[in-house]
C-alpha positions in Angstrom: 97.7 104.0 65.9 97.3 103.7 69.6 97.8 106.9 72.0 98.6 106.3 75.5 98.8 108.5 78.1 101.5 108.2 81.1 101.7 108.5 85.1 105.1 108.8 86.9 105.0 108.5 90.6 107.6 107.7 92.9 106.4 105.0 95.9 107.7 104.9 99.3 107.6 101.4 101.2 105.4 102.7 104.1 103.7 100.3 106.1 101.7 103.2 107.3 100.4 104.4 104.5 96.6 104.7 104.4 95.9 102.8 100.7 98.6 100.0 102.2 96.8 99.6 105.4 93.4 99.7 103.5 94.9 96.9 100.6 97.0 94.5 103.3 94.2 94.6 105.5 91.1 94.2 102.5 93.0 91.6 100.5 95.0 89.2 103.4 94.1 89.7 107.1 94.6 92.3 109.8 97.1 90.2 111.6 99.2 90.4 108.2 99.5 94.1 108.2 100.7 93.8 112.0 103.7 91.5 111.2 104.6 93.9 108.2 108.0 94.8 108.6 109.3 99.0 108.0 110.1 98.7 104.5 107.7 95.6 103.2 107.0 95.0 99.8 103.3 94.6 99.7 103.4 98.4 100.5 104.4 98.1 96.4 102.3 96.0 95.9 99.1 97.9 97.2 100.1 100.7 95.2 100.5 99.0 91.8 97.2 97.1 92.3 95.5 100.2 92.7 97.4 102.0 89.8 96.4 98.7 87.9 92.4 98.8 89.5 92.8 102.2 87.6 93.4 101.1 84.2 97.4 101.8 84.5 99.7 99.3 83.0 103.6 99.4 84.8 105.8 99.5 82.2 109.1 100.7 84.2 109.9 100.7 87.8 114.1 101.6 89.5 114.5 101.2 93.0 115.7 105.0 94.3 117.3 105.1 97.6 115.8 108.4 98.4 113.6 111.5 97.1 114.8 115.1 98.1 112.4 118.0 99.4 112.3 118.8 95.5 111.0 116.0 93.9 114.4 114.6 93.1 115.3 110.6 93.1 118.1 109.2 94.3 120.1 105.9 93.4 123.2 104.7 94.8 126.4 104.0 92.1 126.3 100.2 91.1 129.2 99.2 93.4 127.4 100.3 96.3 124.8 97.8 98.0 121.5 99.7 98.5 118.6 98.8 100.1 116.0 100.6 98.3 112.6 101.9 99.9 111.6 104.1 97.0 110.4 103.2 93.6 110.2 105.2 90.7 107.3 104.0 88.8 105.9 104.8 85.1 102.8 103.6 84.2 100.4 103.8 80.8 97.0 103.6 79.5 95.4 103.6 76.1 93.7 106.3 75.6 89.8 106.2 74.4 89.2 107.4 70.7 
């Protein structure tokens, strides 16, 4: 029987984030980074490439409107439109025998 192991992190979409800079920059063009707007999605996208580059597999992600000084996620009730820039995001890995 398999055993995995599991990561939860929770993203931010930062356009100023050092491993999204590095991965828009490394994998499109410099220009590209500089039209990225606040909340952009290939900030995600770096993120989970280099979760993935890791060996991490994404098996759940939620969009969180915010995370408190505690740790804590938020999400808005369903009947409220939300623009999310957080992610909550669990990954896992098969772990070697």
């Amino acid at each position: 029987m398999a055993k995995w192991e599991y990561l939860v992190r929770v993203f931010e979409l930062n356009r100023e984030d050092g491993v999204v800079v590095d991965y828009v920059t490394r994998v499109y063009d410099e220009g590209r980074w500089k039209e990225m707007v606040q909340y952009d999605p290939l900030s995600l996208e770096a993120w989970l490439n280099k979760c993935g580059e890791e060996g991490w597999e994404l098996v759940k992600i939620d969009g969180a409107t915010a995370q408190g000084k505690k740790g804590d996620v938020g999400v808005s009730f369903p009947e409220v439109t939300a623009w999310y820039h957080f992610y909550l995001c669990v990954f896992r890995r098969q772990v070697e025998k």
